[in-house]
SEVEX-653753 format. One record per residue (C-alpha): x negated, y negated, z negated. Coordinates in steps of 0.05 Angstrom, whole numbers, padded with zeros to 5 digits, always signed. Each point is the difference from the previous one (the first is absolute). Layout:
REM residues N
XYZ
...
//
This chain:
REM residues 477
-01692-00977+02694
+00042+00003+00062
-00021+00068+00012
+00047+00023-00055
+00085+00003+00000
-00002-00040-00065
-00053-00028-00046
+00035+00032-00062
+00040+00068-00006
+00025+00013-00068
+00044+00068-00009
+00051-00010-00056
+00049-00057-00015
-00003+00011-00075
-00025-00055-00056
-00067+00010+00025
+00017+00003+00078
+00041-00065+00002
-00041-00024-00047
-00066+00014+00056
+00047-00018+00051
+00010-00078-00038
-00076-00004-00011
-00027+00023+00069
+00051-00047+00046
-00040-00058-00033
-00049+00004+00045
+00027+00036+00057
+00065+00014+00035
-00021+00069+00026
+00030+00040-00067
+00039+00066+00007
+00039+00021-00046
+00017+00073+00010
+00046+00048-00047
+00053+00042+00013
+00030+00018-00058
+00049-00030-00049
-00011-00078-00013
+00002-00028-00065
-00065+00026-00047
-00004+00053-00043
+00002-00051-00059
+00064-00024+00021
+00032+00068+00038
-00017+00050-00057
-00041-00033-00044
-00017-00058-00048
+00080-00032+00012
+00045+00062-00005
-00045+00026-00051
+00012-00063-00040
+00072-00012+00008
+00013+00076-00017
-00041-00017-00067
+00031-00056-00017
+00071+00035+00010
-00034+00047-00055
-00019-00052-00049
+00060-00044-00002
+00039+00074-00013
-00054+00008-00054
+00001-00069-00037
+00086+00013+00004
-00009+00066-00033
-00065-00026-00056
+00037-00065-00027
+00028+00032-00066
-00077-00025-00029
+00026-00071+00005
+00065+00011-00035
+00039+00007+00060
+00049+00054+00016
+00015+00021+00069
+00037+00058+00042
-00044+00050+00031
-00024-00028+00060
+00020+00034+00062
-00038+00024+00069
+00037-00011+00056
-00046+00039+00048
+00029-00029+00063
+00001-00069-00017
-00073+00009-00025
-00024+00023+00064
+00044-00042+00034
-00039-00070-00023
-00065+00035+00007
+00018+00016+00074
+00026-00070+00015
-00052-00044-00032
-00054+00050+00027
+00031-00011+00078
+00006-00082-00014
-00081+00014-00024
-00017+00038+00068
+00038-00058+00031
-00043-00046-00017
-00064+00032+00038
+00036+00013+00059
+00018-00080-00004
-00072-00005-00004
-00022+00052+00054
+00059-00032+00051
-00034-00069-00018
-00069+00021+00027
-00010-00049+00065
-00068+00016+00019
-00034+00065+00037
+00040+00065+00005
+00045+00043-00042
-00002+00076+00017
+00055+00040-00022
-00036+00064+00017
-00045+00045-00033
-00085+00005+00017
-00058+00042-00001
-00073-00004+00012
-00016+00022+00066
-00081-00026-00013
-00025-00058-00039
+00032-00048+00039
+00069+00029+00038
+00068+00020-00034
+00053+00033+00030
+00064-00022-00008
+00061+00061-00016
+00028-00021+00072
-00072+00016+00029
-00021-00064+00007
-00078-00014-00007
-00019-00069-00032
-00081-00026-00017
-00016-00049-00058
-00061-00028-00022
+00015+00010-00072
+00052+00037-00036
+00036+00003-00059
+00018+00066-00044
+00054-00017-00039
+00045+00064+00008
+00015-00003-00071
+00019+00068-00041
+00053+00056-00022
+00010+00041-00056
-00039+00068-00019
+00032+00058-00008
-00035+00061-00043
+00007+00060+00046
+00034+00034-00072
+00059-00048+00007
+00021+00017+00065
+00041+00075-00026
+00052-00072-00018
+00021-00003+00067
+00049-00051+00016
+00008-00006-00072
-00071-00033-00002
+00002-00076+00009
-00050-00053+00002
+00009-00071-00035
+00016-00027+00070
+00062+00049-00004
+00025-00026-00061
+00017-00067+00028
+00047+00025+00050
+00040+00049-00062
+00080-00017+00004
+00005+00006-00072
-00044+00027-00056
-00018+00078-00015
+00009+00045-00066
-00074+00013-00006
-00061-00011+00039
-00074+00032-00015
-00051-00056+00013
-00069+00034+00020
-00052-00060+00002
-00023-00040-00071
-00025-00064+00045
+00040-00072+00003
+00057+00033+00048
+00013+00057-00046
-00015-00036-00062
+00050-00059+00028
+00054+00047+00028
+00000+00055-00048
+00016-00054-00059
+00057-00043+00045
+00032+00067+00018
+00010+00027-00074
+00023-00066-00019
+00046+00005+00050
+00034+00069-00043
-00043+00047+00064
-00029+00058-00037
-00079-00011+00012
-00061+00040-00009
-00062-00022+00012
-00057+00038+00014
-00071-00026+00012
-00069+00016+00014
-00068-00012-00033
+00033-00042-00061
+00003-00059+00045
+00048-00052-00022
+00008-00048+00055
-00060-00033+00023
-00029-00003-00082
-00068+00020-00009
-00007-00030-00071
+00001+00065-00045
+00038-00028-00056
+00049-00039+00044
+00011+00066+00032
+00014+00037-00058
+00049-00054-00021
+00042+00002+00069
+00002+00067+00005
+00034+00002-00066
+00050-00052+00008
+00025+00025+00063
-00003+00063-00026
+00046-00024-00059
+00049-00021+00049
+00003+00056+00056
-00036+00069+00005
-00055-00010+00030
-00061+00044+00008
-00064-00025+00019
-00037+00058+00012
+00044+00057+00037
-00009+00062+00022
+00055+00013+00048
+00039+00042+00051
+00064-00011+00034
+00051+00043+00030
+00071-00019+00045
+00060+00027-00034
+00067-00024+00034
+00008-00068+00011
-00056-00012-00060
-00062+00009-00015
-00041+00036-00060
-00067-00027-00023
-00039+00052-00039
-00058-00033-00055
-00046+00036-00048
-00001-00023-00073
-00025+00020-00056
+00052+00056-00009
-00006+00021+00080
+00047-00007+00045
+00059-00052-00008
+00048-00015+00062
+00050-00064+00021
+00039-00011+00053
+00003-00057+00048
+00045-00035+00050
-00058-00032+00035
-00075+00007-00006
-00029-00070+00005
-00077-00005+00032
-00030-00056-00022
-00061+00032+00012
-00039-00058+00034
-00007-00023+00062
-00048+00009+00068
-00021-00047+00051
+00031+00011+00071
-00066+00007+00027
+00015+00069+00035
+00032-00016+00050
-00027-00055+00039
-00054+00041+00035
-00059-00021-00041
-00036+00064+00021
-00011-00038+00071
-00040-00054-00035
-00065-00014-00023
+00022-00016-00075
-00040+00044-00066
+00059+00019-00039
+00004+00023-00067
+00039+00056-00025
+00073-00017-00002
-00023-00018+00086
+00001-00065-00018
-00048-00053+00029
-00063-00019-00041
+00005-00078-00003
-00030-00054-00045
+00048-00025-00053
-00022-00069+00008
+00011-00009+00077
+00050+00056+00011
-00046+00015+00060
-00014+00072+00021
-00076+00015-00004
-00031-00058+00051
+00065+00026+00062
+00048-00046+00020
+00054+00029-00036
+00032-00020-00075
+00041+00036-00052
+00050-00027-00049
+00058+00008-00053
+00019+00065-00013
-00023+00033+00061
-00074-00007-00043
+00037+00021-00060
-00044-00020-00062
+00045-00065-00017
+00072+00021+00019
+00026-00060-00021
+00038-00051+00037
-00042-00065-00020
-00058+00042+00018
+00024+00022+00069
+00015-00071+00010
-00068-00027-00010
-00037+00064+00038
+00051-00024+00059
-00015-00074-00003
-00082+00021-00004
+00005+00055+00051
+00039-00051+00048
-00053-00052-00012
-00065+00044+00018
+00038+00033+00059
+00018-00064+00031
-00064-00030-00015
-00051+00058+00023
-00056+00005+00001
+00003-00046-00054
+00027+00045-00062
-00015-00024-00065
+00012+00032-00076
+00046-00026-00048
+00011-00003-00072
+00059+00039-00021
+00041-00022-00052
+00004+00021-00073
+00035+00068-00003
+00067-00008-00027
+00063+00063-00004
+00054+00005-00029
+00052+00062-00024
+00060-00021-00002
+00022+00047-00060
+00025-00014-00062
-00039-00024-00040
-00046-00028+00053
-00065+00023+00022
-00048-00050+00028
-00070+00004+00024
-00049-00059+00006
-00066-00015+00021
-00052+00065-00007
+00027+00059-00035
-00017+00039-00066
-00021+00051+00055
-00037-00029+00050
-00036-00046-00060
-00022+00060-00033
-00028+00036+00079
-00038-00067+00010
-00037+00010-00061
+00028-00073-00024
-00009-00023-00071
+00063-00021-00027
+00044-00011-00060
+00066+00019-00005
+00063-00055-00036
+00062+00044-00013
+00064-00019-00020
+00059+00035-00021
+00076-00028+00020
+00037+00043-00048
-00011-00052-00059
-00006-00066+00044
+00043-00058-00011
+00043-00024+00055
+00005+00089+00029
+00032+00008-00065
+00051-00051+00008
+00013+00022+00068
+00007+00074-00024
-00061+00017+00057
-00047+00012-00052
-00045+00065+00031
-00068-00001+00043
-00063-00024-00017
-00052-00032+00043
-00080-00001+00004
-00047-00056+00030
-00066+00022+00019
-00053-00063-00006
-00070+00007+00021
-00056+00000-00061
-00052-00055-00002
+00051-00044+00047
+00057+00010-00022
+00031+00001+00065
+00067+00031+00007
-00012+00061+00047
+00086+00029-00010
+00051+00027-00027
+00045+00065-00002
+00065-00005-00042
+00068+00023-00009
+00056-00046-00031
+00049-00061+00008
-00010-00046+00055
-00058+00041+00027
+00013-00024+00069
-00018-00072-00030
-00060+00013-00040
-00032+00036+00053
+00006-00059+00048
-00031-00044-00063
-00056+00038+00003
-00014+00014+00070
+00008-00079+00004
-00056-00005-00058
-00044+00055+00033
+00007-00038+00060
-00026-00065-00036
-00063+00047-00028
+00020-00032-00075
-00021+00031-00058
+00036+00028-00059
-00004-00069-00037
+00012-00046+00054
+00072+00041+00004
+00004-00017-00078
+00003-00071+00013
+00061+00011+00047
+00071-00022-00024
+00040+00055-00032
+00071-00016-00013
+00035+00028-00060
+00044+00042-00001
-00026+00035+00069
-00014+00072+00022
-00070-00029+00017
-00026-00012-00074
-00005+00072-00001
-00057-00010+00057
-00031-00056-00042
-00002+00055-00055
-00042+00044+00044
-00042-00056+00022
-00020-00006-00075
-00017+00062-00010
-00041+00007+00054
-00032-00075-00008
-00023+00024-00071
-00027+00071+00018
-00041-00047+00053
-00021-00039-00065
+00026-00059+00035
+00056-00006-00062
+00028+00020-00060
+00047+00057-00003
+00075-00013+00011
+00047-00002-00057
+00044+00047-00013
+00061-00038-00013
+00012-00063+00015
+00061-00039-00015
+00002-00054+00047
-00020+00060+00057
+00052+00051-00013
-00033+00071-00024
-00049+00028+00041
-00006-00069+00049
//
């Protein structure tokens, strides 16, 4: 072991770096942690925070501007661009804070405020030239956004959502290419926000959905609120200080123009960069390592992968638990063992909701699974009504013979909270009826899910079918 600089070399001080970084100095002092870039994480630098307190900037301006349903009347709310950007900047740079609190707070091994690449399985060199060896090391270089070669005739009018964050005040329009959670999430805040949006998607992908009919529904609400296109044929050409977007319809060829062009056209792991072509690593074809899932570990090498830098889970809680497993089997080599992940679990933080629990309509359907399907529609439901939320509908897939509940896709109120209901469940392996025998309050968001649960509990033949009505439920509960 003394042969080595350091026991443990992770590159990256993102979620999953510092989270390595926490894990491996549990068992030995001899951590770097090497990254020369920005501090902070991309969830709390460019994504999950701004993105969140730009939305909810959009919903309180469009709860002001919907309360006339309730019998109230109120001016025309009013954007004030700056002042919008303004909190979003601030609470975003007291987020960032935080994680350089936390980074500054490190007492053990090394921090590296340089950048590294593989000089062979074992050596990195440093951006100042020096060489360092480690016995095990850490990829946690974390990601950046794609850009479509087509998007680049923008110029500097073509922005990514880290841009947006830094944005003085608000634009006139903005064409959002991308239909995933960032474009889904920021095409909706900015129209709510009175910024002219298009939206223009790929495929007929709605966010991460894979349920057909769930789908079908999204892509017609937001498609009620905003243009949005989920299937575009495009071109795009610089005109001034704007930009035109071309798309093909039915009629041929119909043209906008843009302030912006917004790529929110995915991401790709910083594995490029780092030299990997001096290893020994089998990569795959985006050149990132091939690794097992369940130890993070690359083939049978020394060397570990995690967070977005692997790029199948590009979530935070996610990179947090590859960094915390990587960090364990590093330190602990050559003892490396597989974990159990957790119960998938994302969220969109659109409005309504989309949430994802557990195995999806998709993958269900790939595996060859046997399943029935509970469904549940919000638009009647009790306590949405009230609340004037009343759109989405959700679907529980439960195993047949078992009745094991397998997942969930939905959009609607409160989706955030649902899905965590049933990951929680999933996690517990219960079945459909053991989640029947759970408390429901009344009047509550989650009778709607209890609705579902019947349905599915009876096509199980576990039950009888649900009522239709039910007056001490509220409709549709």
């Amino acid at each position: 072991m003394e042969d080595y600089d350091f026991d443990v070399a992770i590159l990256g001080a993102g979620t999953a770096g510092m989270s390595a970084y926490r894990e491996a100095t549990k068992y030995t002092d001899r951590v770097a942690l090497i990254d020369g870039g920005p501090l902070g994480t991309t969830c709390a630098r460019v994504g999950c925070m701004p993105s969140k307190l730009l939305i909810a900037a959009a919903d309180a301006k469009h709860a002001a501007g919907n309360a006339e349903i309730f019998g109230i009347s109120t001016n025309q709310a009013e954007v004030y661009g700056r002042a919008v950007m303004q909190r979003v900047r601030n609470e975003r740079d007291r987020f960032v804070g935080f994680v350089h609190d936390a980074v500054d707070g490190f007492d053990k091994g090394e921090i590296i405020r340089e950048f590294a690449t593989f000089r062979d399985d074992h050596t990195l060199q440093l951006t100042s030239g020096r060489l360092l060896t480690a016995r095990a090391i850490i990829i946690a270089t974390g990601s950046r956004p794609n850009i479509p070669p087509m998007l680049e005739a923008a110029g500097d009018r073509l922005i990514v959502n880290d841009d947006v964050f830094d944005w003085d005040g608000l634009p006139n329009s903005a064409a959002v290419f991308g239909a995933g959670v960032i474009g889904l999430e920021l095409s909706q805040a900015l129209h709510r926000l009175d910024v002219r949006v298009e939206l223009f998607g790929r495929d007929n992908f709605v966010g991460p959905l894979t349920d057909p009919d769930i789908r079908a529904y999204a892509a017609r609400t937001f498609a009620d609120e905003f243009p949005a296109h989920w299937h575009a044929d495009t071109r795009i050409e610089r005109d001034g200080d704007q930009v035109i977007v071309y798309r093909a319809d039915e009629t041929g060829e119909v043209s906008a123009r843009f302030d912006y062009v917004l790529a929110a056209t995915g991401r790709k792991a910083n594995v490029d960069r780092i030299g990997l072509e001096n290893t020994s690593l089998v990569r795959d074809a985006r050149g990132v390592p091939l690794y097992d899932p369940l130890s993070l570990r690359a083939g049978d090498s020394h060397i570990f992968v995690a967070g977005d830098a692997v790029g199948d889970l590009p979530l935070l809680h996610e990179a947090a638990d590859e960094g915390r497993l990587a960090g364990e089997n590093a330190a602990r080599l050559p003892d490396a063992y597989r974990r159990a992940r957790r119960v998938p679990l994302g969220i969109v933080f659109s409005n309504p909701q989309i949430a994802m629990a557990g195995r999806s309509h998709g993958n269900l359907v790939a595996a060859g699974v046997p399943f029935e399907t509970g469904t549940v529609s919000f638009e009647d439901q009790g306590r949405a009504r009230v609340m004037g939320i009343n759109k989405g509908c959700l679907h529980v897939y439960a195993e047949k013979g078992t009745g094991q509940v397998l997942g969930a896709e939905m959009i609607g109120p409160a989706a955030e909270h649902l899905g965590h209901l049933l990951a929680w469940s999933i996690t517990d392996g219960i079945t459909v009826s053991q989640a029947l025998e759970r408390p429901f309050y009344h009047p509550v968001i989650e009778e709607g899910l209890r609705t579902a649960l019947r349905d599915v509990n009876s096509k199980l033949g576990f039950g009888p079918n649900p009522p239709l009505r039910c007056i001490d439920c509220g409709p549709g509960a």
